[in-house]
mmCIF file of the N, C-alpha and C atoms, coordinates in Angstrom:
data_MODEL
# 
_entry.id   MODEL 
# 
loop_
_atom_site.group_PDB 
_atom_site.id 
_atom_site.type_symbol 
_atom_site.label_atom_id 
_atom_site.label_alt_id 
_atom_site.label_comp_id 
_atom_site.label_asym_id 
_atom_site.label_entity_id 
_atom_site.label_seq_id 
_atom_site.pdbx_PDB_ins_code 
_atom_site.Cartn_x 
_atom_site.Cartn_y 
_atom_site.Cartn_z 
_atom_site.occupancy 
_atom_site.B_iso_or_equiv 
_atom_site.pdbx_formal_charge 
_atom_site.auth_seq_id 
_atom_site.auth_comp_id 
_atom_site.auth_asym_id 
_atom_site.auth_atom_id 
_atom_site.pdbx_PDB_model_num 
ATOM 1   N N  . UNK A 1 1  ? 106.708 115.585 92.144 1.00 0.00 ? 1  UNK A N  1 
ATOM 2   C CA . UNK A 1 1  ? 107.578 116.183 91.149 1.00 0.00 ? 1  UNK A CA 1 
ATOM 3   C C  . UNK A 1 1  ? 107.638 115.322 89.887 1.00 0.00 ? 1  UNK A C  1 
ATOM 4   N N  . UNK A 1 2  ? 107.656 113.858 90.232 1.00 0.00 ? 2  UNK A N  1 
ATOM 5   C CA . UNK A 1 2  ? 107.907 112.831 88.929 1.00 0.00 ? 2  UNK A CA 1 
ATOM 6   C C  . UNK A 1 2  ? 106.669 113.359 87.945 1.00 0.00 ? 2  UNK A C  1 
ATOM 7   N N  . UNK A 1 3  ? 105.624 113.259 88.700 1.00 0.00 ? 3  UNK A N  1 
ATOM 8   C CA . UNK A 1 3  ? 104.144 113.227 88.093 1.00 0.00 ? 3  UNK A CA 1 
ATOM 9   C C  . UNK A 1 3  ? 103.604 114.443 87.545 1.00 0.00 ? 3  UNK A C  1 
ATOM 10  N N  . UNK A 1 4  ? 104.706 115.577 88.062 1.00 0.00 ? 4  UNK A N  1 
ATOM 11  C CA . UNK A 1 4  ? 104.406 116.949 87.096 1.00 0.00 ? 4  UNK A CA 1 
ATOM 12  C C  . UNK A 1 4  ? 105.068 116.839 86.015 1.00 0.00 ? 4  UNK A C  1 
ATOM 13  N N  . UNK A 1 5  ? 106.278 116.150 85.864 1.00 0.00 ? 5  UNK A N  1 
ATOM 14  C CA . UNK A 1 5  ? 107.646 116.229 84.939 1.00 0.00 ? 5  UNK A CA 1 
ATOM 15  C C  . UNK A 1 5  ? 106.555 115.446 83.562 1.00 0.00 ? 5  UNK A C  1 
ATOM 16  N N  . UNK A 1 6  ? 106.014 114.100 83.887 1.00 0.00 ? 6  UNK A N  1 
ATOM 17  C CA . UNK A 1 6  ? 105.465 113.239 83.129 1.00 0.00 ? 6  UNK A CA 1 
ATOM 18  C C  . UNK A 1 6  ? 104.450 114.179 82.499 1.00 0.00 ? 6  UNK A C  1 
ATOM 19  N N  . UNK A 1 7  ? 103.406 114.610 83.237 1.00 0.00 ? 7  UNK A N  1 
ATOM 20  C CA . UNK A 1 7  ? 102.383 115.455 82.738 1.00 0.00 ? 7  UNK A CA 1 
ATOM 21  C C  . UNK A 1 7  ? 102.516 116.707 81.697 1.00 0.00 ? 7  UNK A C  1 
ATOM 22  N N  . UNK A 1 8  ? 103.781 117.187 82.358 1.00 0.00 ? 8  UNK A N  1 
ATOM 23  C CA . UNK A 1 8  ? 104.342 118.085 81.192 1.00 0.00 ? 8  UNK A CA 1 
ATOM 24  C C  . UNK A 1 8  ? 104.781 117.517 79.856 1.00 0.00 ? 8  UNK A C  1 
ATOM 25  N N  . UNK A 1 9  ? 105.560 116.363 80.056 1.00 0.00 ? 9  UNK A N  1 
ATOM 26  C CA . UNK A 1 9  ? 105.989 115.798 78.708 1.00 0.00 ? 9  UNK A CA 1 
ATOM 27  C C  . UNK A 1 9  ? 104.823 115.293 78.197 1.00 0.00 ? 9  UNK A C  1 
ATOM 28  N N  . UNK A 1 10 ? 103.560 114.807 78.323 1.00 0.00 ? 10 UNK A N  1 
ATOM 29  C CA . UNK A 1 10 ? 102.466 114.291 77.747 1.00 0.00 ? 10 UNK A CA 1 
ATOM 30  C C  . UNK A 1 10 ? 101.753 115.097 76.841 1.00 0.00 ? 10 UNK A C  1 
ATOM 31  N N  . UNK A 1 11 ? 101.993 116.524 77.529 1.00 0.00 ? 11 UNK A N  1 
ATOM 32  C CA . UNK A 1 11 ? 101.284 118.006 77.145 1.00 0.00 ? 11 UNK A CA 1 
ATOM 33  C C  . UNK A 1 11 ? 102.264 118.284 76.312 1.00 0.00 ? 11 UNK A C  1 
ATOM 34  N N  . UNK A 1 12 ? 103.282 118.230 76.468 1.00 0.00 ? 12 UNK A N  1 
ATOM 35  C CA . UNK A 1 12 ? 104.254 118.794 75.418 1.00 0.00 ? 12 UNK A CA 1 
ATOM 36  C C  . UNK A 1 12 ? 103.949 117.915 73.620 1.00 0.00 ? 12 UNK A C  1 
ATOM 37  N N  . UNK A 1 13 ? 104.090 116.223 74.194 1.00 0.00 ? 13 UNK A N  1 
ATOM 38  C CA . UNK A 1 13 ? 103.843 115.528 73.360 1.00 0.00 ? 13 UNK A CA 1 
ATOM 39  C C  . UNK A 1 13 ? 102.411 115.623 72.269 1.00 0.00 ? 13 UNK A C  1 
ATOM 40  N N  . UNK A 1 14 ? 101.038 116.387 73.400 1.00 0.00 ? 14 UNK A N  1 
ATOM 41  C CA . UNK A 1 14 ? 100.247 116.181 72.380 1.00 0.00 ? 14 UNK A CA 1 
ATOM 42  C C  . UNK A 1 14 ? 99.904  117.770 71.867 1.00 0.00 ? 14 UNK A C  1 
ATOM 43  N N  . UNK A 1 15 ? 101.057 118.702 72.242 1.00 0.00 ? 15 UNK A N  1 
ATOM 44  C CA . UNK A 1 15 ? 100.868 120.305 71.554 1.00 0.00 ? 15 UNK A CA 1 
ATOM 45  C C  . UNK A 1 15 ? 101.572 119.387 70.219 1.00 0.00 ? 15 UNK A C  1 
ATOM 46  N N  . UNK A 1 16 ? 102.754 118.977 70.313 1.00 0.00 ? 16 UNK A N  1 
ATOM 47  C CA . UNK A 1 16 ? 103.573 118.627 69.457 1.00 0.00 ? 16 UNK A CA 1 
ATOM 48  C C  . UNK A 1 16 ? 103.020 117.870 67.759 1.00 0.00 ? 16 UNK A C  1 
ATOM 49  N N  . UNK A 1 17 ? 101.878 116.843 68.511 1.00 0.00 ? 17 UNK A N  1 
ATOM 50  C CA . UNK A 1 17 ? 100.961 115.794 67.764 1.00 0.00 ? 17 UNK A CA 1 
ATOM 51  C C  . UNK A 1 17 ? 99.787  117.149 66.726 1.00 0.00 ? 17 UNK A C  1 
ATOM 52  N N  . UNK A 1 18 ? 99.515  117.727 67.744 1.00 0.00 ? 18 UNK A N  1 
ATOM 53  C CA . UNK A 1 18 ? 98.693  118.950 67.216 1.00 0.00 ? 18 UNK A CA 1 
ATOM 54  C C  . UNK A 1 18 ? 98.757  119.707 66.037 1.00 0.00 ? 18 UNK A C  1 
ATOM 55  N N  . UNK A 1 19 ? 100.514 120.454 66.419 1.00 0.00 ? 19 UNK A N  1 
ATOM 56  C CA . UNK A 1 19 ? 101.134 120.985 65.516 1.00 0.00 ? 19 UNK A CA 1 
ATOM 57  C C  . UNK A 1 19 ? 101.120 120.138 63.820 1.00 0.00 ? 19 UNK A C  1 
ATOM 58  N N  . UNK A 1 20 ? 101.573 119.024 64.225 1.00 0.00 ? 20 UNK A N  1 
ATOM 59  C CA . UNK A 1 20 ? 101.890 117.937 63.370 1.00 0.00 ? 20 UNK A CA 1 
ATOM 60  C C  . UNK A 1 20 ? 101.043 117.950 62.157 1.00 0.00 ? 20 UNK A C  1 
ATOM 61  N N  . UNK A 1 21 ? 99.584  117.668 62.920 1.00 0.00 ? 21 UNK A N  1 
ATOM 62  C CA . UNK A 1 21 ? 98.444  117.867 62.175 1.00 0.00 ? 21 UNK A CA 1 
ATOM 63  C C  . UNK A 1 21 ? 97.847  118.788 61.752 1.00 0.00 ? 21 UNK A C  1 
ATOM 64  N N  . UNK A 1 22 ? 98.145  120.124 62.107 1.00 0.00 ? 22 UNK A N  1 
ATOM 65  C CA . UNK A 1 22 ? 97.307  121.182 61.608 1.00 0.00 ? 22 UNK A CA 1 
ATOM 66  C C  . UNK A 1 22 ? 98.229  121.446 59.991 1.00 0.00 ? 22 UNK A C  1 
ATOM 67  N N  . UNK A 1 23 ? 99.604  121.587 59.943 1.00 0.00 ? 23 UNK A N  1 
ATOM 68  C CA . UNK A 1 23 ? 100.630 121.323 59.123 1.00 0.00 ? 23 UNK A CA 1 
ATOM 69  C C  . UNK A 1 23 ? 100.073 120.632 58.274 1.00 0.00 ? 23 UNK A C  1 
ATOM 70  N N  . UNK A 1 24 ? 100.157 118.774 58.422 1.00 0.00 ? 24 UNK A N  1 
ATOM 71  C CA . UNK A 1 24 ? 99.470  118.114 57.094 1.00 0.00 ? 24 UNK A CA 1 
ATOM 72  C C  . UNK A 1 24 ? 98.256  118.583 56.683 1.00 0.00 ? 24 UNK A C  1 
ATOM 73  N N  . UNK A 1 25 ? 97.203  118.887 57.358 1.00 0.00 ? 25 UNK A N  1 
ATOM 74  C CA . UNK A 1 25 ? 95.925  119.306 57.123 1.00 0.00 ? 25 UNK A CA 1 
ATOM 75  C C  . UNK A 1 25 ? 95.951  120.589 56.161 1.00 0.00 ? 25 UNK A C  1 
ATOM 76  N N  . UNK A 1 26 ? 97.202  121.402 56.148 1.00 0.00 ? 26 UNK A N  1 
ATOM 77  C CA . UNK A 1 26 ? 97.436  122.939 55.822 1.00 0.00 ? 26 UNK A CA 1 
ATOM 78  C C  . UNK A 1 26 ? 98.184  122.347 54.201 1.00 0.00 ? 26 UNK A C  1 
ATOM 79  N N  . UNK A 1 27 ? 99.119  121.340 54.099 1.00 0.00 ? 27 UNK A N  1 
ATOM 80  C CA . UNK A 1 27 ? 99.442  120.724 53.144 1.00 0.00 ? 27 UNK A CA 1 
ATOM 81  C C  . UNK A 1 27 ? 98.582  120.060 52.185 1.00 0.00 ? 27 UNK A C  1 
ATOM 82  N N  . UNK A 1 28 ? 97.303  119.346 52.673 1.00 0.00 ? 28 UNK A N  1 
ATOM 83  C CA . UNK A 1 28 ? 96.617  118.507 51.957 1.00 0.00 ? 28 UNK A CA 1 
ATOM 84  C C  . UNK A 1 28 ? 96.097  119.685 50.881 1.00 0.00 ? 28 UNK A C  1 
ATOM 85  N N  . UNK A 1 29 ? 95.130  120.728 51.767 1.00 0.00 ? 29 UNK A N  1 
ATOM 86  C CA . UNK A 1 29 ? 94.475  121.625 51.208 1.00 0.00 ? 29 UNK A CA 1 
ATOM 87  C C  . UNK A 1 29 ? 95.446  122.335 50.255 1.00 0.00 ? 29 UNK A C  1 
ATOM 88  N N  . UNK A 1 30 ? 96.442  122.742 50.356 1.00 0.00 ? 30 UNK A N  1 
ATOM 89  C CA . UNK A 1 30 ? 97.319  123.457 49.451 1.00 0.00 ? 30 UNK A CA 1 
ATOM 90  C C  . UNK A 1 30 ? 97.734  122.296 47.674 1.00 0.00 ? 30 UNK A C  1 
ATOM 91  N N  . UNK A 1 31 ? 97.999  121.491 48.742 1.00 0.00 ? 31 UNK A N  1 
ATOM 92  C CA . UNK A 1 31 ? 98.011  120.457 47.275 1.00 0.00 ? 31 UNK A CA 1 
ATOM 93  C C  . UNK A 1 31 ? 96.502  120.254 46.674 1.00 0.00 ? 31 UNK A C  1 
ATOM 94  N N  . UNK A 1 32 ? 95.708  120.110 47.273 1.00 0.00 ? 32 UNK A N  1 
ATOM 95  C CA . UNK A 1 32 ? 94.286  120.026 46.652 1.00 0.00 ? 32 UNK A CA 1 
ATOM 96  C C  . UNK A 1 32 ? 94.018  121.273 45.177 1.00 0.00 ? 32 UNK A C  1 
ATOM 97  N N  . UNK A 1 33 ? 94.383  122.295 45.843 1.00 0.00 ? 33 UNK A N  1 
ATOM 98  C CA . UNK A 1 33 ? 94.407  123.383 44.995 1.00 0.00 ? 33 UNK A CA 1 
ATOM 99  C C  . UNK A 1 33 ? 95.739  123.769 43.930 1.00 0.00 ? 33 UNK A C  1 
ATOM 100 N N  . UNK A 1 34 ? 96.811  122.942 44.526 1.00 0.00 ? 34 UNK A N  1 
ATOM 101 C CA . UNK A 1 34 ? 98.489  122.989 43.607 1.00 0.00 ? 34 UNK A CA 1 
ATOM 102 C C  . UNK A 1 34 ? 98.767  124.460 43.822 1.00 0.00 ? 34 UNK A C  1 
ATOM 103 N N  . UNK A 1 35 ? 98.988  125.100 44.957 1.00 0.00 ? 35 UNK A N  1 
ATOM 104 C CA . UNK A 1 35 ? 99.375  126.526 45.571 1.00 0.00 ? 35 UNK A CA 1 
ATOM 105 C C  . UNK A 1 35 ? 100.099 125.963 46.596 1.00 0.00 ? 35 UNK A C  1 
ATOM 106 N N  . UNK A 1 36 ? 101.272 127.111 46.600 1.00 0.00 ? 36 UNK A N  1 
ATOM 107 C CA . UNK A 1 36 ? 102.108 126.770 47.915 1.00 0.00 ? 36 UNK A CA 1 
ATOM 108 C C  . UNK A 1 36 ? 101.585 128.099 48.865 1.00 0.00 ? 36 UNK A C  1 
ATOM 109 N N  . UNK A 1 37 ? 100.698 128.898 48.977 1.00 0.00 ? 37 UNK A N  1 
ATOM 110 C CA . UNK A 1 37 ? 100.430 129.543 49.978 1.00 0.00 ? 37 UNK A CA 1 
ATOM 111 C C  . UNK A 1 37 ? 98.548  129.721 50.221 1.00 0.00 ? 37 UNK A C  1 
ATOM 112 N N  . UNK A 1 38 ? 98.220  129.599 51.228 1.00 0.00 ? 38 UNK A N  1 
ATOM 113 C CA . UNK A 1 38 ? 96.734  130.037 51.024 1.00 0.00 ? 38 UNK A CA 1 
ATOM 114 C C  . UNK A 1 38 ? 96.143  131.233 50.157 1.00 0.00 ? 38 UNK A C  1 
ATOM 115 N N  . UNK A 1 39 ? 96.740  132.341 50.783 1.00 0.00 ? 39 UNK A N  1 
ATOM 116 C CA . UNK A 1 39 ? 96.344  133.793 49.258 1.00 0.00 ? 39 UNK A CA 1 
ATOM 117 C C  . UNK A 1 39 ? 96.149  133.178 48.306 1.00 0.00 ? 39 UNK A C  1 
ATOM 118 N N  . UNK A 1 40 ? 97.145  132.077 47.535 1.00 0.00 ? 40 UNK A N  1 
ATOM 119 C CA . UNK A 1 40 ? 96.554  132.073 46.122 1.00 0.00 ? 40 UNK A CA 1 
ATOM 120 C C  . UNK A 1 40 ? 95.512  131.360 45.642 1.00 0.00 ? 40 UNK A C  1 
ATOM 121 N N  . UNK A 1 41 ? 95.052  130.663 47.051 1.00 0.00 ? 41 UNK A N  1 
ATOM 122 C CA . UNK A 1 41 ? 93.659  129.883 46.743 1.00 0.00 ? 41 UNK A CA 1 
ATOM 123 C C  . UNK A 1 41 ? 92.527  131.430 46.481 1.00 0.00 ? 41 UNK A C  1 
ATOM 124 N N  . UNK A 1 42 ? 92.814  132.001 47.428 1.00 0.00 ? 42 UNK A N  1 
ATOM 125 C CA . UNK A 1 42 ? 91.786  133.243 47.400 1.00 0.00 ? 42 UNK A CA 1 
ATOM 126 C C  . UNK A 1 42 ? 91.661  134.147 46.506 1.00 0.00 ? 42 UNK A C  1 
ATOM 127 N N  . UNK A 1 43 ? 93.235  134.311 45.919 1.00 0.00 ? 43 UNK A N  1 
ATOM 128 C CA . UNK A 1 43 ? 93.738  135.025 44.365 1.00 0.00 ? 43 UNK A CA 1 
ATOM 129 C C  . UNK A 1 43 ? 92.812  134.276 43.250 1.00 0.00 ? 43 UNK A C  1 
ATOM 130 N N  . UNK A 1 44 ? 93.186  132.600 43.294 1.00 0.00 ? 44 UNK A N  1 
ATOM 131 C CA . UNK A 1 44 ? 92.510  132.087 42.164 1.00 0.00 ? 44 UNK A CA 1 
ATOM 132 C C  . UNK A 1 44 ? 90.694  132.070 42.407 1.00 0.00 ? 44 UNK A C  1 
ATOM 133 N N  . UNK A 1 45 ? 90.306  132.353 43.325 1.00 0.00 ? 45 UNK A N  1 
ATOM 134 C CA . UNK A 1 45 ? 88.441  132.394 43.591 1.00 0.00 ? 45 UNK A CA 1 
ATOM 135 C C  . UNK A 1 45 ? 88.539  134.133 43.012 1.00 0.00 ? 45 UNK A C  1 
ATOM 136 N N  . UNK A 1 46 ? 89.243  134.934 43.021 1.00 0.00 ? 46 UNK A N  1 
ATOM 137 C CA . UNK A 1 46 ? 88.983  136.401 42.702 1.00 0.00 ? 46 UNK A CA 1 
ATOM 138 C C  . UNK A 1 46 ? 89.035  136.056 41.190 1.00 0.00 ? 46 UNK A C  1 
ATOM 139 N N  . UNK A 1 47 ? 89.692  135.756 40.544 1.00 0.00 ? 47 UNK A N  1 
ATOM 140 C CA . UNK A 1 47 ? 90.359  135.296 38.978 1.00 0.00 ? 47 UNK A CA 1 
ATOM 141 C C  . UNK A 1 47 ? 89.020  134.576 38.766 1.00 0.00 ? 47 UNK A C  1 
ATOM 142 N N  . UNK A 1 48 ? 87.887  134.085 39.659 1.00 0.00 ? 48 UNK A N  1 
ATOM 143 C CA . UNK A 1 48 ? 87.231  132.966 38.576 1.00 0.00 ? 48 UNK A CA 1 
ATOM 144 C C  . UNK A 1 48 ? 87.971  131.570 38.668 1.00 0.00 ? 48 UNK A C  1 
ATOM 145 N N  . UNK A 1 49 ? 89.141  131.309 38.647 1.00 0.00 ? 49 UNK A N  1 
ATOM 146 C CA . UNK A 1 49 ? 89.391  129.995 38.060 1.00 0.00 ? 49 UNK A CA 1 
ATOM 147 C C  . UNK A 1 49 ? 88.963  129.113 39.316 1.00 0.00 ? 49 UNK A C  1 
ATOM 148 N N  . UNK A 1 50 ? 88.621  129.246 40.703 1.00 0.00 ? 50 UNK A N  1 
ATOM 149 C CA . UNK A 1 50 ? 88.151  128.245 41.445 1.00 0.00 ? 50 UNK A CA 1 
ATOM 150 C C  . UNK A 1 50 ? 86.509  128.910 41.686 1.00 0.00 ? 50 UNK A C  1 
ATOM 151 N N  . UNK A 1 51 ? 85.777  128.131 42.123 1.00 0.00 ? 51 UNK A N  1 
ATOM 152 C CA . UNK A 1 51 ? 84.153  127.563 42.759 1.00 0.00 ? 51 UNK A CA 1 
ATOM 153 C C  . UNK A 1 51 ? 84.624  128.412 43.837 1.00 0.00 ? 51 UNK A C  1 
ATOM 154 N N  . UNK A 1 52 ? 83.890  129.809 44.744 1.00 0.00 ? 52 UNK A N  1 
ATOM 155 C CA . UNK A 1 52 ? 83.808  129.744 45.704 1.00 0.00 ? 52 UNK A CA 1 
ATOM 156 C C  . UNK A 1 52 ? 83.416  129.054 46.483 1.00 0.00 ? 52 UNK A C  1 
ATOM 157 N N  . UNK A 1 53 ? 82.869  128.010 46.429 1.00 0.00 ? 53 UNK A N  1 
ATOM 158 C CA . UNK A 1 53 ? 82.834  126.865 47.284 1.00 0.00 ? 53 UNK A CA 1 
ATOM 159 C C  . UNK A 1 53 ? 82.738  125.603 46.799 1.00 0.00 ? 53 UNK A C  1 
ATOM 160 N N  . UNK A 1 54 ? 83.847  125.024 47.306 1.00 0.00 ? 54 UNK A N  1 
ATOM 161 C CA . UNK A 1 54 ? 84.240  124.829 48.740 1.00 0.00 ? 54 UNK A CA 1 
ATOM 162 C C  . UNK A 1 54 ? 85.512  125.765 48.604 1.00 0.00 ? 54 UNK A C  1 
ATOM 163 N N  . UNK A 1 55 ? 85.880  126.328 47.464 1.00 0.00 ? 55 UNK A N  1 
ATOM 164 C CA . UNK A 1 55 ? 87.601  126.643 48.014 1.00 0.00 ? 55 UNK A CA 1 
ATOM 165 C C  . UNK A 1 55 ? 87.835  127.991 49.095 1.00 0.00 ? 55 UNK A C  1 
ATOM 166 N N  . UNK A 1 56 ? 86.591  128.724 49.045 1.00 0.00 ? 56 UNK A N  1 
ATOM 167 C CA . UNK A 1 56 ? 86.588  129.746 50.459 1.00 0.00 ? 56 UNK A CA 1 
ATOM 168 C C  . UNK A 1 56 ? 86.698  129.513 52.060 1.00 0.00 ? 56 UNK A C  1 
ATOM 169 N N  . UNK A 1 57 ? 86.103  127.909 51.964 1.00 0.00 ? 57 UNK A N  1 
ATOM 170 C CA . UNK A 1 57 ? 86.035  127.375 52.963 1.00 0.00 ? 57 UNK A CA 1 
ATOM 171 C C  . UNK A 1 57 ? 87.853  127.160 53.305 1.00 0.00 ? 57 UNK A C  1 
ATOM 172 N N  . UNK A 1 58 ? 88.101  126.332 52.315 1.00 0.00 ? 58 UNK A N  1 
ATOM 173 C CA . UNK A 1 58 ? 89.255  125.849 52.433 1.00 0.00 ? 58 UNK A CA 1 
ATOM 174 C C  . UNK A 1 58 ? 90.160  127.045 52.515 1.00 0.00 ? 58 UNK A C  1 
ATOM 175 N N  . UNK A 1 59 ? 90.205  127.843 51.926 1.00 0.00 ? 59 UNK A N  1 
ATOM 176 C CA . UNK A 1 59 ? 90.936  129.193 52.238 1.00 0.00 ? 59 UNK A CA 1 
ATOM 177 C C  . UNK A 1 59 ? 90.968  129.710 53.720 1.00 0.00 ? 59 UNK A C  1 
ATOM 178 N N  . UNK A 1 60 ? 90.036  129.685 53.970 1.00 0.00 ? 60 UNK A N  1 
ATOM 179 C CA . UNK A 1 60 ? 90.243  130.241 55.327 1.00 0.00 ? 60 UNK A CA 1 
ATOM 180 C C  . UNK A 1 60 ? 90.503  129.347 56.497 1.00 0.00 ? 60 UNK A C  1 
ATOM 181 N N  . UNK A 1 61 ? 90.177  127.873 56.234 1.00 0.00 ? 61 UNK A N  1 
ATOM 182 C CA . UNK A 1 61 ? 90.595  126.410 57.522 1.00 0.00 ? 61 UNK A CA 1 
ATOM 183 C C  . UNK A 1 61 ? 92.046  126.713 57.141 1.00 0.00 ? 61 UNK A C  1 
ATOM 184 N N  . UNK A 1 62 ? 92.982  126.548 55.714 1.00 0.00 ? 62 UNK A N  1 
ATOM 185 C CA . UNK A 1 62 ? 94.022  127.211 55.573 1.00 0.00 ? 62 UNK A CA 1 
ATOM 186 C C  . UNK A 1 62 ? 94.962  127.922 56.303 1.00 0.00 ? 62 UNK A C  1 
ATOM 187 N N  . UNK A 1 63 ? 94.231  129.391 56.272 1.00 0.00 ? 63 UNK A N  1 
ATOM 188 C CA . UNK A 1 63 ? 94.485  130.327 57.177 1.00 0.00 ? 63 UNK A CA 1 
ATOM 189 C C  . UNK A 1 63 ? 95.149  129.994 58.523 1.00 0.00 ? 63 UNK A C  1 
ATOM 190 N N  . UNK A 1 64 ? 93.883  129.361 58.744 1.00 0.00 ? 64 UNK A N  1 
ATOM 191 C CA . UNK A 1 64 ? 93.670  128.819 60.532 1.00 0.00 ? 64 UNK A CA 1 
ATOM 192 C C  . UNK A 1 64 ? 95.148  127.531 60.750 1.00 0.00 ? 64 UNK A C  1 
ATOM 193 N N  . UNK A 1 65 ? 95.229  126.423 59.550 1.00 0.00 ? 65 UNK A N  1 
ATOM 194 C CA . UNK A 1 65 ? 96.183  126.020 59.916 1.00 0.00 ? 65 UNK A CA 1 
ATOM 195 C C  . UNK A 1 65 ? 97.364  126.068 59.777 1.00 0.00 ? 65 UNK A C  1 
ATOM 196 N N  . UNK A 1 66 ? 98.033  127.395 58.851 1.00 0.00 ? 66 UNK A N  1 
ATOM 197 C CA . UNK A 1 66 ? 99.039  128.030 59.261 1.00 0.00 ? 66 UNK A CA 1 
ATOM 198 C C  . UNK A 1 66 ? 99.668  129.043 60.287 1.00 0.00 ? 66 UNK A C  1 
ATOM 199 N N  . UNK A 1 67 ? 98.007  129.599 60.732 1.00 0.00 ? 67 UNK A N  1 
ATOM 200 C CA . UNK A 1 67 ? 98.348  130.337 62.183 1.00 0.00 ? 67 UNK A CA 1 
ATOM 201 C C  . UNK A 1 67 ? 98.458  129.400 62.864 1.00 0.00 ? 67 UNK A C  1 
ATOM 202 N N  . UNK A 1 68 ? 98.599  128.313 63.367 1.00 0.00 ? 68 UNK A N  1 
ATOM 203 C CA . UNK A 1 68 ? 98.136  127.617 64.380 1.00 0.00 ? 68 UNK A CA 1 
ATOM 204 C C  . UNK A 1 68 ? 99.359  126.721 64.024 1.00 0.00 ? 68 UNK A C  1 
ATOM 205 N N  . UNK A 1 69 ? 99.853  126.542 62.701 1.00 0.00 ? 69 UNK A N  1 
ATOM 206 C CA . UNK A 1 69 ? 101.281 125.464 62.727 1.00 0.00 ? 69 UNK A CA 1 
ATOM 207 C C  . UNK A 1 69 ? 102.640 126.296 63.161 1.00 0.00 ? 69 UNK A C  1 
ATOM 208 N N  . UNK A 1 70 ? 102.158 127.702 63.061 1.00 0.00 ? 70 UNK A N  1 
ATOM 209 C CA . UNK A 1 70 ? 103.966 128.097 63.084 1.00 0.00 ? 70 UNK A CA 1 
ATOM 210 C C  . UNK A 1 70 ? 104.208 128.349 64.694 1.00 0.00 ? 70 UNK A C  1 
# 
């Protein structure tokens, strides 16, 4: 029982660590571009004003780490 309790909190600890990081990772990219939501990275590649690449890339890892932070 001890050794399930521990195992769970370890798992809990590294969903937790996970979360953590997909978040900053979802932050860096948003500040990279000075947008507080991914769309407007994708808004500003429709407009012209960004390089589809890399910022498509980043648009969509984006994506991924706001599905994956909330």
């Amino acid at each position: 029982m001890v050794a399930s309790i521990e195992k769970s909190g370890i798992t809990a600890l590294i969903t937790v660590n996970e979360l953590i990081e997909q978040k900053r990772k979802l932050e860096k990219i948003l500040k990279k571009y000075g947008v507080k939501k991914p769309e407007e990275i994708e808004e500003r590649i429709k407009q012209g004003l960004l390089p589809e690449h890399p910022a498509y890339e980043d648009f969509l890892s984006a994506l991924a780490y706001l599905k994956n932070s909330c």
